[in-house]
N, C-alpha and C positions, 0 to 999 in steps of 0.2 A: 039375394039371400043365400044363393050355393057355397058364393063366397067364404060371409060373416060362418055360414055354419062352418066351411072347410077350415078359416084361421080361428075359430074355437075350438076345432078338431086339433091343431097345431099345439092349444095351449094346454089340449088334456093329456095328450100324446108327453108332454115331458111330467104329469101325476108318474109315469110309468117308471118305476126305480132303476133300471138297467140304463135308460134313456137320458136321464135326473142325475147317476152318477158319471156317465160321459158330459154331459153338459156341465159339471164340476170339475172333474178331473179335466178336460178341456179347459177349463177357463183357468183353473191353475198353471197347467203347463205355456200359456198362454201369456202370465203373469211373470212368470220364471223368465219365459224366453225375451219378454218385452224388456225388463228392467236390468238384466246382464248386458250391457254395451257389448258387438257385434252380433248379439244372435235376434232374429227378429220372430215374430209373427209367422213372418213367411217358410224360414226355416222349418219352424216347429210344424205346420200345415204340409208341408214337404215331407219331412219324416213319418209324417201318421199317412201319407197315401198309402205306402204298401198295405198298410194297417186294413184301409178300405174295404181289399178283399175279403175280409173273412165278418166285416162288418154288415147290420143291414145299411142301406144306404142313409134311412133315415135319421138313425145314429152318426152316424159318421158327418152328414148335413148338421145336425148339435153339433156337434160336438168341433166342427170345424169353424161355424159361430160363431161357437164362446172362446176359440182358442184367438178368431180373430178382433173382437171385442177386447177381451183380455190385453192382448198384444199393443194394439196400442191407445190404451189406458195406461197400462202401466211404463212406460218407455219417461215417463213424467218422473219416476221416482228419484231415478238416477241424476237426472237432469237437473232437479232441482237440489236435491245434496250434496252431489259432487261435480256438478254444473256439466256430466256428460250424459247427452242424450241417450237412453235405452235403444229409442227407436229416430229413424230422422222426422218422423211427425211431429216432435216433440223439442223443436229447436228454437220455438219460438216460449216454448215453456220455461227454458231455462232461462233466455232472456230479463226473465221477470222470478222465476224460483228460486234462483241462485242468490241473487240479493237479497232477496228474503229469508233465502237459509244462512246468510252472514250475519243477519241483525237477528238471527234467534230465532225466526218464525218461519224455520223450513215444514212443520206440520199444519202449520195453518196452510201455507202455500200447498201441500198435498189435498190438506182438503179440499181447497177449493178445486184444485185441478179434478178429484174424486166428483166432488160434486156438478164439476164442467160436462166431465164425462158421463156421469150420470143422466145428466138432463140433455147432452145431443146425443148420444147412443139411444137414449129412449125414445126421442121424435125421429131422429133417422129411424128409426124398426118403423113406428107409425105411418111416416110418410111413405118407407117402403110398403107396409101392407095397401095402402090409401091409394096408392100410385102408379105401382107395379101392375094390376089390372087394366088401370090405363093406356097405361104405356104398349100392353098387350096389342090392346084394342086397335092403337095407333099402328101398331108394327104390323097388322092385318091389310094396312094399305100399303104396304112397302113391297113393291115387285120384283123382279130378279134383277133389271139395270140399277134399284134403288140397294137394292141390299151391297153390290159389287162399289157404289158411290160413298154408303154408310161404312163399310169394311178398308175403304180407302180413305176414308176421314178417318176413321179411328186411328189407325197405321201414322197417319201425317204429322195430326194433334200428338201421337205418344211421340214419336220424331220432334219437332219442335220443341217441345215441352223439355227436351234436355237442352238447355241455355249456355253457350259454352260448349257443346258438342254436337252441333245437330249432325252434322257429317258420320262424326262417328253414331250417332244413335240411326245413322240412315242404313250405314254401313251394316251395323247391326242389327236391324231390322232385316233388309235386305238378305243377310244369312242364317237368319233365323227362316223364311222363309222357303231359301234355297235345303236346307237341312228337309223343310217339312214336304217337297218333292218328291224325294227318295222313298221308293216303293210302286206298290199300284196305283196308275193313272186316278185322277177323279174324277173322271168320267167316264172313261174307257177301259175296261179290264185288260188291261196290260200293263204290266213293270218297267221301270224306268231308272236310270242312275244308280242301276244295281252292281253295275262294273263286274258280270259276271259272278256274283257270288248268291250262292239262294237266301241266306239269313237276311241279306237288304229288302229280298221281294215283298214281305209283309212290313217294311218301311221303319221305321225312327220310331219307340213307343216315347209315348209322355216320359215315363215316369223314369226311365235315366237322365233324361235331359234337362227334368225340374230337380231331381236330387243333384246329379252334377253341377247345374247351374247353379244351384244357391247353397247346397251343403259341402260336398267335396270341396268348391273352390273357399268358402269360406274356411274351411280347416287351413288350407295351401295360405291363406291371407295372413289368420293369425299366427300359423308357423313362421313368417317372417318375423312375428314379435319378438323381443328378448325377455319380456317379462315374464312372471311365469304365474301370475294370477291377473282378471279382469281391470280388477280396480287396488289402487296400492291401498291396504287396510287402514292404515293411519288417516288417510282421507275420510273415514266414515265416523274414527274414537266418536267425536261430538256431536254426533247426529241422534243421540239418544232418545227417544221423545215416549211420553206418555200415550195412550190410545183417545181421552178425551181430548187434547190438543189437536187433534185431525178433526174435529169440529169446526168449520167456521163460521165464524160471529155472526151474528142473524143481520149487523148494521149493516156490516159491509158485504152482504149479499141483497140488503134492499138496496143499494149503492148503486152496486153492478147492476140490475134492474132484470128484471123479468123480460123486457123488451130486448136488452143485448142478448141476452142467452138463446131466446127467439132467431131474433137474425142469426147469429152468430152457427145456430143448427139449420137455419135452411140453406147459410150460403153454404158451409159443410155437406150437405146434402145434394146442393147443383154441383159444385164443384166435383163430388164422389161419381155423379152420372158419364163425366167427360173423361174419355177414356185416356189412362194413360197419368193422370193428374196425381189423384193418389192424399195421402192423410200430410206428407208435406205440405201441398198445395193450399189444402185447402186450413189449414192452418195457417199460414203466411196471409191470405188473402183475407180470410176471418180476422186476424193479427193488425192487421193493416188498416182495415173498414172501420175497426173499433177505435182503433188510434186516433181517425179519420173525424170519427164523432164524438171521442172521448170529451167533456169537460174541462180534463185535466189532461193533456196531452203530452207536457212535460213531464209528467210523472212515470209515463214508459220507459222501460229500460233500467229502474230502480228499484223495481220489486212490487209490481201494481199487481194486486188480483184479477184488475180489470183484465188484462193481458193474458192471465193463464185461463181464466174463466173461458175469453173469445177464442183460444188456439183449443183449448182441451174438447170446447162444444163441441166447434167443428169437422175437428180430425176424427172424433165418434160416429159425431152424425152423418161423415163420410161413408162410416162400416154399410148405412142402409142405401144408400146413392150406388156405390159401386155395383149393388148386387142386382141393379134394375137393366143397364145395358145385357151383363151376365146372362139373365134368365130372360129377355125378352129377346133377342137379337144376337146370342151367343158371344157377346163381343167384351173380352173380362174389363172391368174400369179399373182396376189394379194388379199388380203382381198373386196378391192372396187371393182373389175372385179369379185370377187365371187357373190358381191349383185347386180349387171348387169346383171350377168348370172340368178339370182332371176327372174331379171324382162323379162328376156325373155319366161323363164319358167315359169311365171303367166299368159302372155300372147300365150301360148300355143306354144313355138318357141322354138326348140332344135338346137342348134347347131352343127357343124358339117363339113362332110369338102365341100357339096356343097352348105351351107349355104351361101357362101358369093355369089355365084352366083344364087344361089333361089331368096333371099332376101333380096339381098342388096340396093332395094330399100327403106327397112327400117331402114339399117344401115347408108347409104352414110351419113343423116343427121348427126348423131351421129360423124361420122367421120371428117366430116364440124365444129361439135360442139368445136372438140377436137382442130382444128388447128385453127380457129376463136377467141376460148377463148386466146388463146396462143398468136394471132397476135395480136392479136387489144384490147381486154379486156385485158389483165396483165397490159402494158404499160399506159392504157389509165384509169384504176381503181386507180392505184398507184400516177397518175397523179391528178386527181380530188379529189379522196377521203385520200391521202396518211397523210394529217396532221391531219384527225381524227384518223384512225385506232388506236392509240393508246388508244383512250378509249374506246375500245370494251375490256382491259381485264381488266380495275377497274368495272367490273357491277357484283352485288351481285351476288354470288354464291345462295343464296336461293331462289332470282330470275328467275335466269338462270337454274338451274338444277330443280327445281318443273314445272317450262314450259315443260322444256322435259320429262319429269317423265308423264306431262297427255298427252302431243301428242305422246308419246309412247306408253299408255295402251291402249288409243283410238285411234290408229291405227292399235292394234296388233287385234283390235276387229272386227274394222270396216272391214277388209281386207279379213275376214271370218265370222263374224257375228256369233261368236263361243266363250262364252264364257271357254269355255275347253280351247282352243287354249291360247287366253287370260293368261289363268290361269299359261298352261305352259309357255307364256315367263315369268312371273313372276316364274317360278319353274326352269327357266335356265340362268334367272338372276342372282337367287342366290348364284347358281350352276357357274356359271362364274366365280360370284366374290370370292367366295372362291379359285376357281382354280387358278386365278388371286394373291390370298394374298397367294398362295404357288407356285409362279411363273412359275405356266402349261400356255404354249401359246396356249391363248384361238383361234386365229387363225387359230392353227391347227385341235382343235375341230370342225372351222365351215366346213373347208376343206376337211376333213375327211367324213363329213358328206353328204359333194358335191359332192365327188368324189368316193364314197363308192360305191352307188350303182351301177354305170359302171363297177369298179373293176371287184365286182361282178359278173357282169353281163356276160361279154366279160371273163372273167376267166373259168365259166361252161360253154360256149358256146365252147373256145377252145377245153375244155375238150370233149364235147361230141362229136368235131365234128374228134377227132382222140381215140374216143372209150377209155373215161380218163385216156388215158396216160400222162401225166407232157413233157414229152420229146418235144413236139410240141413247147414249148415255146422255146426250145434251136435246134430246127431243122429250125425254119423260118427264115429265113432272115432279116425280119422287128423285130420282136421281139428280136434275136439275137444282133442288133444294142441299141435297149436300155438298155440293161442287161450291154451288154459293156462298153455303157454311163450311167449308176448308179454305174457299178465297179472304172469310172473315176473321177465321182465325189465323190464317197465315199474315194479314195484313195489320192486324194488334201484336202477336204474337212473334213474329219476325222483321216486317220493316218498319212499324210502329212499336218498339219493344217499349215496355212499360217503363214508367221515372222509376230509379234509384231512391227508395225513402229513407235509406239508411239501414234497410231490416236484414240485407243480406239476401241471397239469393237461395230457394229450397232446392234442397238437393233431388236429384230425379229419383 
């Protein structure tokens, strides 16, 4: 009952107008950042940490929500009009949007992708509140060899999961890690890799290293462009459409069936839980399933609703899967849950497995934020605003990226009042985007770096508390289970790699 009453407490807490218009203006900027090709989700949640400080945390939990909600829902817009994805969640959208915006019916193809997302962002919130308690429960058996096993699965799975680079996503990882070393011991009060200098002794903060990694380098990326706006405007002239045309047909949603939207949100929902996967993934695999059992399976890749409906469900109903590793086991399940997990930790909040019943008075919002956005805002954004969006991706690129360029330095400052800091994200900006022009998944650098110090940490603790013997990791029971489950994903996932069906491979 503590519960139901605390995630009712969640739903009253956004009646609160301060709360109500971050939860809006989040989900617009959200929208913004999703449907402009190059800027994502992630970006936008990057730029609002500095923000954090001066915010209460629970607003800031909204409003990170609906920005992620938002994000990628709308990455479908682009996609489907001018056949470039907003966001890479939304690759398997164009597949099917793009033909359909040739034959005239790219607002229907919206709606339904609106309506996709509607109905998996809504069950993923569900399953997350439903689940997430659970999940608690379970993580209350997980000992310190099990948690050093869980944190070394998570690491592995996001290594693999880059297809085509696991070397460099090792690579990556592995330095993301070595970065998160620098400072004092995590165990022992003493500093380490300070090379002499006092600013290293209090270590690496987040928040140049999420700005650097995804905003700076992304400015360095599109600087290489010669164009000088997103999208060329003549690609859009015909895209004109009425607001009831973003309706779709009531046939051809009894068609697609209540049953695929079903699945198509739970597998969205497993898929969000495994770390490292991300609103790609689980679009491609939702993409794929439906194919699988489609009726009409020749019809993929011509412009099927069936297709955007499966990709759109899933990659929403992701947004509530990722956030259950996050808050149960501190272990983010994607890049935007990693800078969530930022703002808990600025705000002095660790999670963990009885965090959700500590504290979940300051999550329920959040949790409200995620199924709120999903119900009412997708549909009703896409409704009013759906025949502008289109000219959100003709606005100058020198514009658009020198904006972010100073509310990025001035926030990497503001957030510590440190120009060192400062300095390093512009030193891991640059550092990104190199890594970036040699195709290291900078993702798993920031990951690495999240998840490092735990490793760590619960690694020497094992050790000392069976007199550093190694064997404890293969004597426990909880440990023993995920050793098992990395042997199974490594053996599907790398020497069993999955058949080519034609769909192309999601990007990490």
């Amino acid at each position: 009952m503590d519960a139901i009453s605390g995630l009712l407490g969640g739903f009253a807490a956004l009646a609160n107008p301060e709360t109500l218009l971050y939860m809006i203006g989040g989900f617009l900027i959200g929208t913004f950042f999703g449907a402009v090709p190059g800027l994502t989700s992630v970006l936008a949640i990057a730029l609002l940490l500095p923000l954090t400080y001066s915010l209460d945390v629970t607003t800031a939990l909204v409003a990170c929500a609906s920005i992620f909600m938002a994000g990628m829902c709308s990455g479908s817009i682009t996609a489907t009009t001018i056949n470039i994805p907003g966001a890479p969640s939304s690759m398997m959208t164009a597949l099917e949007g793009y033909p359909m915006q040739q034959r005239g019916e790219g607002a229907k193809a919206l709606g339904h992708a609106a309506l996709g997302s509607m109905i998996g962002g809504s069950l993923g919130a569900l399953l997350l509140m439903v689940m997430a308690p659970l999940a608690a429960d379970v993580a209350l058996l997980i000992r310190t060899p099990g948690k050093f096993s869980l944190i070394a699965f998570a690491l592995i799975v996001i290594i693999i999961s880059q297809r085509g680079s696991i070397t460099k996503g090792m690579i990556a990882t592995l330095f993301g890690v070595m970065i998160a070393t620098i400072g004092i011991d995590v165990v022992q009060p003493l500093a380490r890799f300070t090379f002499g200098t006092g600013v290293l002794v209090q270590g690496i903060d987040m928040m140049p290293l999420i700005i650097g990694t995804f905003a700076i380098s992304e400015l360095l990326v599109q600087a290489d462009s010669r164009s000088t706006r997103t999208v060329d405007p003549s690609m859009i002239k015909a895209a004109k459409v009425r607001r009831r045309d973003f309706i779709p047909p009531l046939s051809e949603v009894r068609e697609i069936g209540a049953l695929r939207y079903l699945k198509s949100a739970v597998i969205g929902y497993a898929v969000g839980i495994l770390p490292g996967a991300g609103g790609s993934m689980a679009a491609f695999v939702s993409y794929a399933e439906s194919m699988r059992s489609s009726k009409h399976p020749e019809r993929y890749g011509k412009g099927n609703p069936e297709g955007i409906a499966a990709a759109e469900c899933a990659n929403n109903s992701m947004c509530g899967g990722a956030f259950v590793p996050m808050l149960t086991f501190g272990i983010p399940g994607d890049p935007t849950t990693a800078i969530v997990l930022g703002v808990l930790v600025i705000n002095g909040l660790q999670p963990g497995p009885q965090f959700m019943t500590q504290q979940l008075d300051l999550i329920a919002p959040m949790f409200a934020s995620l199924f709120v956005s999903a119900l009412i805002l997708i549909p009703l954004t896409l409704y009013l605003l759906g025949p502008y969006f289109l000219k959100i991706v003709s606005i100058r690129r020198d514009v658009l990226y020198s904006s972010i360029a100073i509310v990025a330095l001035v926030g990497s400052y503001v957030a510590t009042y440190s120009t060192f800091q400062m300095a390093l994200a512009l030193v891991f900006g640059v550092l990104a985007y190199y890594l970036r022009k040699q195709k290291y998944p900078t993702v798993c650098l920031l990951l690495g770096f999240v998840l490092g110090p735990s490793l760590e940490e619960y690694c020497r603790r094992a050790l000392s508390i069976n007199d550093g013997n190694p064997l404890i990791f293969f004597t426990s029971p909880d440990s023993l289970f995920f050793i098992a489950l990395t042997a199974v994903f490594f053996y599907f996932m790398v020497i069993r790699k999955p058949k080519d069906r034609g769909l192309g491979t999601p990007p990490a």
